[in-house]
PyMOL CGO cylinders between C-alpha atoms (Angstrom):
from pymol import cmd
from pymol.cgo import CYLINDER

trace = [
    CYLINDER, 85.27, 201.33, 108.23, 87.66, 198.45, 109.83, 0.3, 1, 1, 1, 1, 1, 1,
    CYLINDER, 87.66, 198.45, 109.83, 90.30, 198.83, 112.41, 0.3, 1, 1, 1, 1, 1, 1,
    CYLINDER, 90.30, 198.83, 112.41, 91.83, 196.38, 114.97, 0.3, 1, 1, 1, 1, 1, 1,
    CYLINDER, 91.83, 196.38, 114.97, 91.29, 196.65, 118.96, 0.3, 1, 1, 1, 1, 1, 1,
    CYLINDER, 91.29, 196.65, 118.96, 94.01, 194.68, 120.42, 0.3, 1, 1, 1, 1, 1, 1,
    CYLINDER, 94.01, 194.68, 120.42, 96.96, 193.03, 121.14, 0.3, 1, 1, 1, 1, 1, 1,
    CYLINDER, 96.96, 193.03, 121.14, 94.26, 192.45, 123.95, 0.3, 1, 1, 1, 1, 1, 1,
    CYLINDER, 94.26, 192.45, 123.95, 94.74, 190.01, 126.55, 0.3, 1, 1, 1, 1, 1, 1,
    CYLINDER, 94.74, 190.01, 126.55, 95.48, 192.31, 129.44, 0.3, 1, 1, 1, 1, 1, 1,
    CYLINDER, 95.48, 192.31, 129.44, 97.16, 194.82, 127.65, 0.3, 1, 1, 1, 1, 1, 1,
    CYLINDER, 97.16, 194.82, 127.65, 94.47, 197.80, 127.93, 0.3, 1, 1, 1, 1, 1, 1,
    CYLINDER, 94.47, 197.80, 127.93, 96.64, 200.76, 126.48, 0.3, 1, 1, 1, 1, 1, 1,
    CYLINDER, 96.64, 200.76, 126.48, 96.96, 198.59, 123.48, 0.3, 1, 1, 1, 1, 1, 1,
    CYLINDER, 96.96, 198.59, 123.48, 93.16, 198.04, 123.08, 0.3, 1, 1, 1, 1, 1, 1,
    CYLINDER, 93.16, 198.04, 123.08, 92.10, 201.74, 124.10, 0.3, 1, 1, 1, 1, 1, 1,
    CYLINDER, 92.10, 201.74, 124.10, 94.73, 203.18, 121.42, 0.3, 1, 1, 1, 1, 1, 1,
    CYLINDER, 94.73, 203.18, 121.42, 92.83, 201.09, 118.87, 0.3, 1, 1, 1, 1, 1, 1,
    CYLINDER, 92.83, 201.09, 118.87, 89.66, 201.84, 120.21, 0.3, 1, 1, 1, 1, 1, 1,
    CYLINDER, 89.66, 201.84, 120.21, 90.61, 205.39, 120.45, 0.3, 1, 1, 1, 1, 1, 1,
    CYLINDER, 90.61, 205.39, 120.45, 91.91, 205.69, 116.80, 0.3, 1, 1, 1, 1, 1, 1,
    CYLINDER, 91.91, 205.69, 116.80, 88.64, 204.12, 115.50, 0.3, 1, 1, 1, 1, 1, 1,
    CYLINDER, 88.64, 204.12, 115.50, 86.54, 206.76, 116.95, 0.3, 1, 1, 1, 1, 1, 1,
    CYLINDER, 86.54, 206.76, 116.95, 88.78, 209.63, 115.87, 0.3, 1, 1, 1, 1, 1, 1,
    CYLINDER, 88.78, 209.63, 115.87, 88.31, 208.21, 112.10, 0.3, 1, 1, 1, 1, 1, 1,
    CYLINDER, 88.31, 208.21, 112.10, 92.56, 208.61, 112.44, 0.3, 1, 1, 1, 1, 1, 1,
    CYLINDER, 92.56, 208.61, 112.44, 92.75, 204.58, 111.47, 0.3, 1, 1, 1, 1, 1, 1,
    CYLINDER, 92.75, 204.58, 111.47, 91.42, 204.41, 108.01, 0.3, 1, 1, 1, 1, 1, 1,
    CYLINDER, 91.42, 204.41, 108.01, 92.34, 201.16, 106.14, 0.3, 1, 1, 1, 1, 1, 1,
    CYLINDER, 92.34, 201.16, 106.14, 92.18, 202.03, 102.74, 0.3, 1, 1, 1, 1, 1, 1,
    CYLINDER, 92.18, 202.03, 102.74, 95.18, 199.13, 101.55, 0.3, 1, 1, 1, 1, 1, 1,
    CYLINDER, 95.18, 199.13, 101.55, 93.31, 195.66, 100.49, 0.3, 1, 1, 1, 1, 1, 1,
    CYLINDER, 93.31, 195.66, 100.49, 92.32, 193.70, 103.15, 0.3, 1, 1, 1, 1, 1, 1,
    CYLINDER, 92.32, 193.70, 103.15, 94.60, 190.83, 102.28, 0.3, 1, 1, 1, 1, 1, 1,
    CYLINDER, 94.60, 190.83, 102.28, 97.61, 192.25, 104.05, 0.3, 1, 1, 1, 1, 1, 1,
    CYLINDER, 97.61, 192.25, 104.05, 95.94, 193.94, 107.20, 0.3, 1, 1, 1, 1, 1, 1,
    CYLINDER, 95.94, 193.94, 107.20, 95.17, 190.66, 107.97, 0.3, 1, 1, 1, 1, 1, 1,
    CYLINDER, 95.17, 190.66, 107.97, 98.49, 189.57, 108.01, 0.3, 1, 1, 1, 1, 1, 1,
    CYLINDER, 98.49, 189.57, 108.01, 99.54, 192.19, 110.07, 0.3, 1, 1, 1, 1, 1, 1,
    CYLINDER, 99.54, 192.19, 110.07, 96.65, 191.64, 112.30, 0.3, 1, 1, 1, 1, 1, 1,
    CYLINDER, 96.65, 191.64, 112.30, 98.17, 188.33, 113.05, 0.3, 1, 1, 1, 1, 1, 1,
    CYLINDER, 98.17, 188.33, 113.05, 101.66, 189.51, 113.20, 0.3, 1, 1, 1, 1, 1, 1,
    CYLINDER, 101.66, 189.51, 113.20, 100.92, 191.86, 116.03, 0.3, 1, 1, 1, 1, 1, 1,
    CYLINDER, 100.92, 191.86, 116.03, 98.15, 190.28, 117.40, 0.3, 1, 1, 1, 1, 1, 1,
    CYLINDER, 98.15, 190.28, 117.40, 95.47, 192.19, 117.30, 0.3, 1, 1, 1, 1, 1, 1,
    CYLINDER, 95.47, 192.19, 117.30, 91.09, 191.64, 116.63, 0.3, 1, 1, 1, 1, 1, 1,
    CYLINDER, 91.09, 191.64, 116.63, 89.71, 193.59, 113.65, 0.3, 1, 1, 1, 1, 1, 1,
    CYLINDER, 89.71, 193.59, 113.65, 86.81, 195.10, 114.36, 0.3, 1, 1, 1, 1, 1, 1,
    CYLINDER, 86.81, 195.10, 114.36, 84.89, 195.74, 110.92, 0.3, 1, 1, 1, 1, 1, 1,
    CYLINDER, 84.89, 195.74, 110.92, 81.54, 196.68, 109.79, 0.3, 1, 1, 1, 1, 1, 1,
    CYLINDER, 81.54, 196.68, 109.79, 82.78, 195.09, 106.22, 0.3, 1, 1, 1, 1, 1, 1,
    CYLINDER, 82.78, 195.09, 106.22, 81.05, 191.95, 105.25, 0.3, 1, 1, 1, 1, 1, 1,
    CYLINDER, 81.05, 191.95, 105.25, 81.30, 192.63, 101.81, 0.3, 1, 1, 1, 1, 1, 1,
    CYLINDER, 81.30, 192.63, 101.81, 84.89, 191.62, 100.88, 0.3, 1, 1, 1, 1, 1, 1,
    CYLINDER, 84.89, 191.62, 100.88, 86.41, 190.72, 104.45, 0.3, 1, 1, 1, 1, 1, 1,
    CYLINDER, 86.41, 190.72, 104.45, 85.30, 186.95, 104.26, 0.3, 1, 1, 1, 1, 1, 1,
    CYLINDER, 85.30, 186.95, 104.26, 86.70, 186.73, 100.58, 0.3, 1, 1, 1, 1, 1, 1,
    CYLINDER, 86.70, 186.73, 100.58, 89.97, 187.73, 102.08, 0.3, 1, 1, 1, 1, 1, 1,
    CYLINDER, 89.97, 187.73, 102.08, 90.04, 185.49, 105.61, 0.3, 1, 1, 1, 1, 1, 1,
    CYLINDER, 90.04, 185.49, 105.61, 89.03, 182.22, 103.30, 0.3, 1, 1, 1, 1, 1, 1,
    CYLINDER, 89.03, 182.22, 103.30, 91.85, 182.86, 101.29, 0.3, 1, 1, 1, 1, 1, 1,
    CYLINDER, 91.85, 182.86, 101.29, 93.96, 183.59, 104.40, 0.3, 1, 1, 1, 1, 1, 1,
    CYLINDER, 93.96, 183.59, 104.40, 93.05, 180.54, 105.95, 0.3, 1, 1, 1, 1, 1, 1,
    CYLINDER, 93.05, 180.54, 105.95, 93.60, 178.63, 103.40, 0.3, 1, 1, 1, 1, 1, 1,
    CYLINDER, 93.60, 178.63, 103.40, 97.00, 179.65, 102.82, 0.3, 1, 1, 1, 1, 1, 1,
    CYLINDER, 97.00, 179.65, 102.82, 97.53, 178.06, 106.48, 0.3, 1, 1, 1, 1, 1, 1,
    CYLINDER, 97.53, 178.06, 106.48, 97.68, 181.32, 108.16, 0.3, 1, 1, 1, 1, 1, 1,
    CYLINDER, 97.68, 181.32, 108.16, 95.83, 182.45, 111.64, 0.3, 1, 1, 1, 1, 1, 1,
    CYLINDER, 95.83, 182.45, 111.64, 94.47, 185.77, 112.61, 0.3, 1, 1, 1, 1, 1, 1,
    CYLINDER, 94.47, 185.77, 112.61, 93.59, 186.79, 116.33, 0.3, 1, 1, 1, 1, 1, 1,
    CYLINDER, 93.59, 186.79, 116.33, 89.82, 187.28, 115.64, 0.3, 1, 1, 1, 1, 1, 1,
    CYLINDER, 89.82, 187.28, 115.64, 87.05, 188.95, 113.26, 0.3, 1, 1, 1, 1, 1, 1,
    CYLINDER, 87.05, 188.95, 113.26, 84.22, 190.78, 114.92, 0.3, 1, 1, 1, 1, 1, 1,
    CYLINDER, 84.22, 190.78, 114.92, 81.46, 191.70, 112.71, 0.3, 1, 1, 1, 1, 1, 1,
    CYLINDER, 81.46, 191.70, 112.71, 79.62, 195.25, 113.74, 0.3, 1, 1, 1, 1, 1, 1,
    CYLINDER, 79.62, 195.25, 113.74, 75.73, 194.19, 113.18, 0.3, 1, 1, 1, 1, 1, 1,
    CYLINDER, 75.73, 194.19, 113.18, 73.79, 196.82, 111.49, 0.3, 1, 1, 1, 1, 1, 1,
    CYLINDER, 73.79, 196.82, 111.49, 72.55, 199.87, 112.83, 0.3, 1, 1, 1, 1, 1, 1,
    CYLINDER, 72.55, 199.87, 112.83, 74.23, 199.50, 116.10, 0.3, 1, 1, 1, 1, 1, 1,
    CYLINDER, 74.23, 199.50, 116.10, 75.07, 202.22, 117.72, 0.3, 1, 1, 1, 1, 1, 1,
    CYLINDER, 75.07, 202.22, 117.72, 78.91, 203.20, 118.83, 0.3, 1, 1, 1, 1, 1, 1,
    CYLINDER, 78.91, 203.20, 118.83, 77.87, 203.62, 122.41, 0.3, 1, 1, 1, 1, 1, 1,
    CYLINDER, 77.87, 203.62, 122.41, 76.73, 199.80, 121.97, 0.3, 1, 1, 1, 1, 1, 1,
    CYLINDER, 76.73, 199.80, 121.97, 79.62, 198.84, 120.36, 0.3, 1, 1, 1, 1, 1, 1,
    CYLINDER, 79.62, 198.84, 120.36, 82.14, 200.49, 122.78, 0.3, 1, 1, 1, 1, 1, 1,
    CYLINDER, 82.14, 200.49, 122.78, 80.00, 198.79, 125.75, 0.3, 1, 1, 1, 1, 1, 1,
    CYLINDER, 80.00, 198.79, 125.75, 80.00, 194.89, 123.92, 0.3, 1, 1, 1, 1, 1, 1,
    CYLINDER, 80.00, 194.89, 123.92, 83.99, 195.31, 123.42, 0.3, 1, 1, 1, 1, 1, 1,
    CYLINDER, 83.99, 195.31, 123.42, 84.54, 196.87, 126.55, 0.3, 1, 1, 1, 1, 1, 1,
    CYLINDER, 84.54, 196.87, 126.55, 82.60, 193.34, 128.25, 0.3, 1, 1, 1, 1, 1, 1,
    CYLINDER, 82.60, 193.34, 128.25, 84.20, 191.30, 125.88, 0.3, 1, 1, 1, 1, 1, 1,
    CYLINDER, 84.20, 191.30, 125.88, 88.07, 192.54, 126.76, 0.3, 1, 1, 1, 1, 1, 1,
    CYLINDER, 88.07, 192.54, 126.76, 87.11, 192.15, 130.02, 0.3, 1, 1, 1, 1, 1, 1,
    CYLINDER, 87.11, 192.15, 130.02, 85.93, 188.57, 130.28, 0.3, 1, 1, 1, 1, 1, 1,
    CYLINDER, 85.93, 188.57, 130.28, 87.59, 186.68, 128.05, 0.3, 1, 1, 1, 1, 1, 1,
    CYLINDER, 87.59, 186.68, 128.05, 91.29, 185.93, 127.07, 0.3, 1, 1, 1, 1, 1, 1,
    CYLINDER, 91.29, 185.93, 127.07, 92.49, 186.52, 123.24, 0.3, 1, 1, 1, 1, 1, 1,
    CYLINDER, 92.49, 186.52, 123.24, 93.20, 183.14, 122.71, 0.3, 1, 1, 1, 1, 1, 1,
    CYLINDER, 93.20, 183.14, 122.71, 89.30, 182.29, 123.07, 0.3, 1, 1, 1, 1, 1, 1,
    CYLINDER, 89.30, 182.29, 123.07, 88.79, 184.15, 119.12, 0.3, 1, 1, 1, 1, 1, 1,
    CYLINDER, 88.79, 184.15, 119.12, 91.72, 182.73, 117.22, 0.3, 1, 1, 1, 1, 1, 1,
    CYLINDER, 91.72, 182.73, 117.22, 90.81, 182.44, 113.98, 0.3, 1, 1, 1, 1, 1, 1,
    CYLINDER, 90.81, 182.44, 113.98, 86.74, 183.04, 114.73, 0.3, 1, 1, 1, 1, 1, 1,
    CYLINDER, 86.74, 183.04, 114.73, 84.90, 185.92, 113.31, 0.3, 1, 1, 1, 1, 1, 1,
    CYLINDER, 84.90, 185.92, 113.31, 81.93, 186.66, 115.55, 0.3, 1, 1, 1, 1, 1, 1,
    CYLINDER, 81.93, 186.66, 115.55, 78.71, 189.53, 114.94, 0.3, 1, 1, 1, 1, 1, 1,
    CYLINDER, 78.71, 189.53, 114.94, 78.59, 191.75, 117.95, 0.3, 1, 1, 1, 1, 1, 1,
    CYLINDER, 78.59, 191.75, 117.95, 76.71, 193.02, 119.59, 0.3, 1, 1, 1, 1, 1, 1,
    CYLINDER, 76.71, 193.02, 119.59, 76.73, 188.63, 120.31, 0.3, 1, 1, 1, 1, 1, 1,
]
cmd.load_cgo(trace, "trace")
């Protein structure tokens, strides 16, 4: 499952709506990944994904195309959603957006 937690410097309604719609299973992303990502970086927000299968096949190609997205973080395996919730939770509230332009990151880090 993928979904996006953001736009997410300071705005927390905005990051607990996508948090919120990601644990209800309400935000399924069943369209190719290719133009989530370009929303993603139209409205500015993180995807959070467990998908490593076809995800990097699909930012490479953004990239190279000379677009941006706001960030990529990578759910490890076999974490736990409590874990999850807690690492994004710390990570919102320590850190700016602009500090995961265009990285992709495994969390828990």
């Amino acid at each position: 499952m993928s979904t996006s937690i953001g736009p997410f410097s300071g705005n927390y309604a905005g990051w607990m709506l996508g948090l919120r719609c990601w644990l209800s299973g309400t935000l399924v992303l069943h369209p190719p990944e290719r133009p989530i990502l370009g929303w993603l970086e139209e409205n500015g927000y993180i995807l959070v994904t467990e998908n490593r299968s076809t995800i990097p096949v699909h930012l490479s190609d953004h990239f190279a195309a000379g677009q941006h997205v706001p960030g990529v973080f990578w759910i490890r395996p076999d974490v736990g959603i409590g874990r999850v919730i807690e690492e994004l939770y710390l990570i919102w509230s320590v850190s700016t957006a602009e500090e995961y332009r265009d990285r992709a990151l495994f969390i828990p880090l």
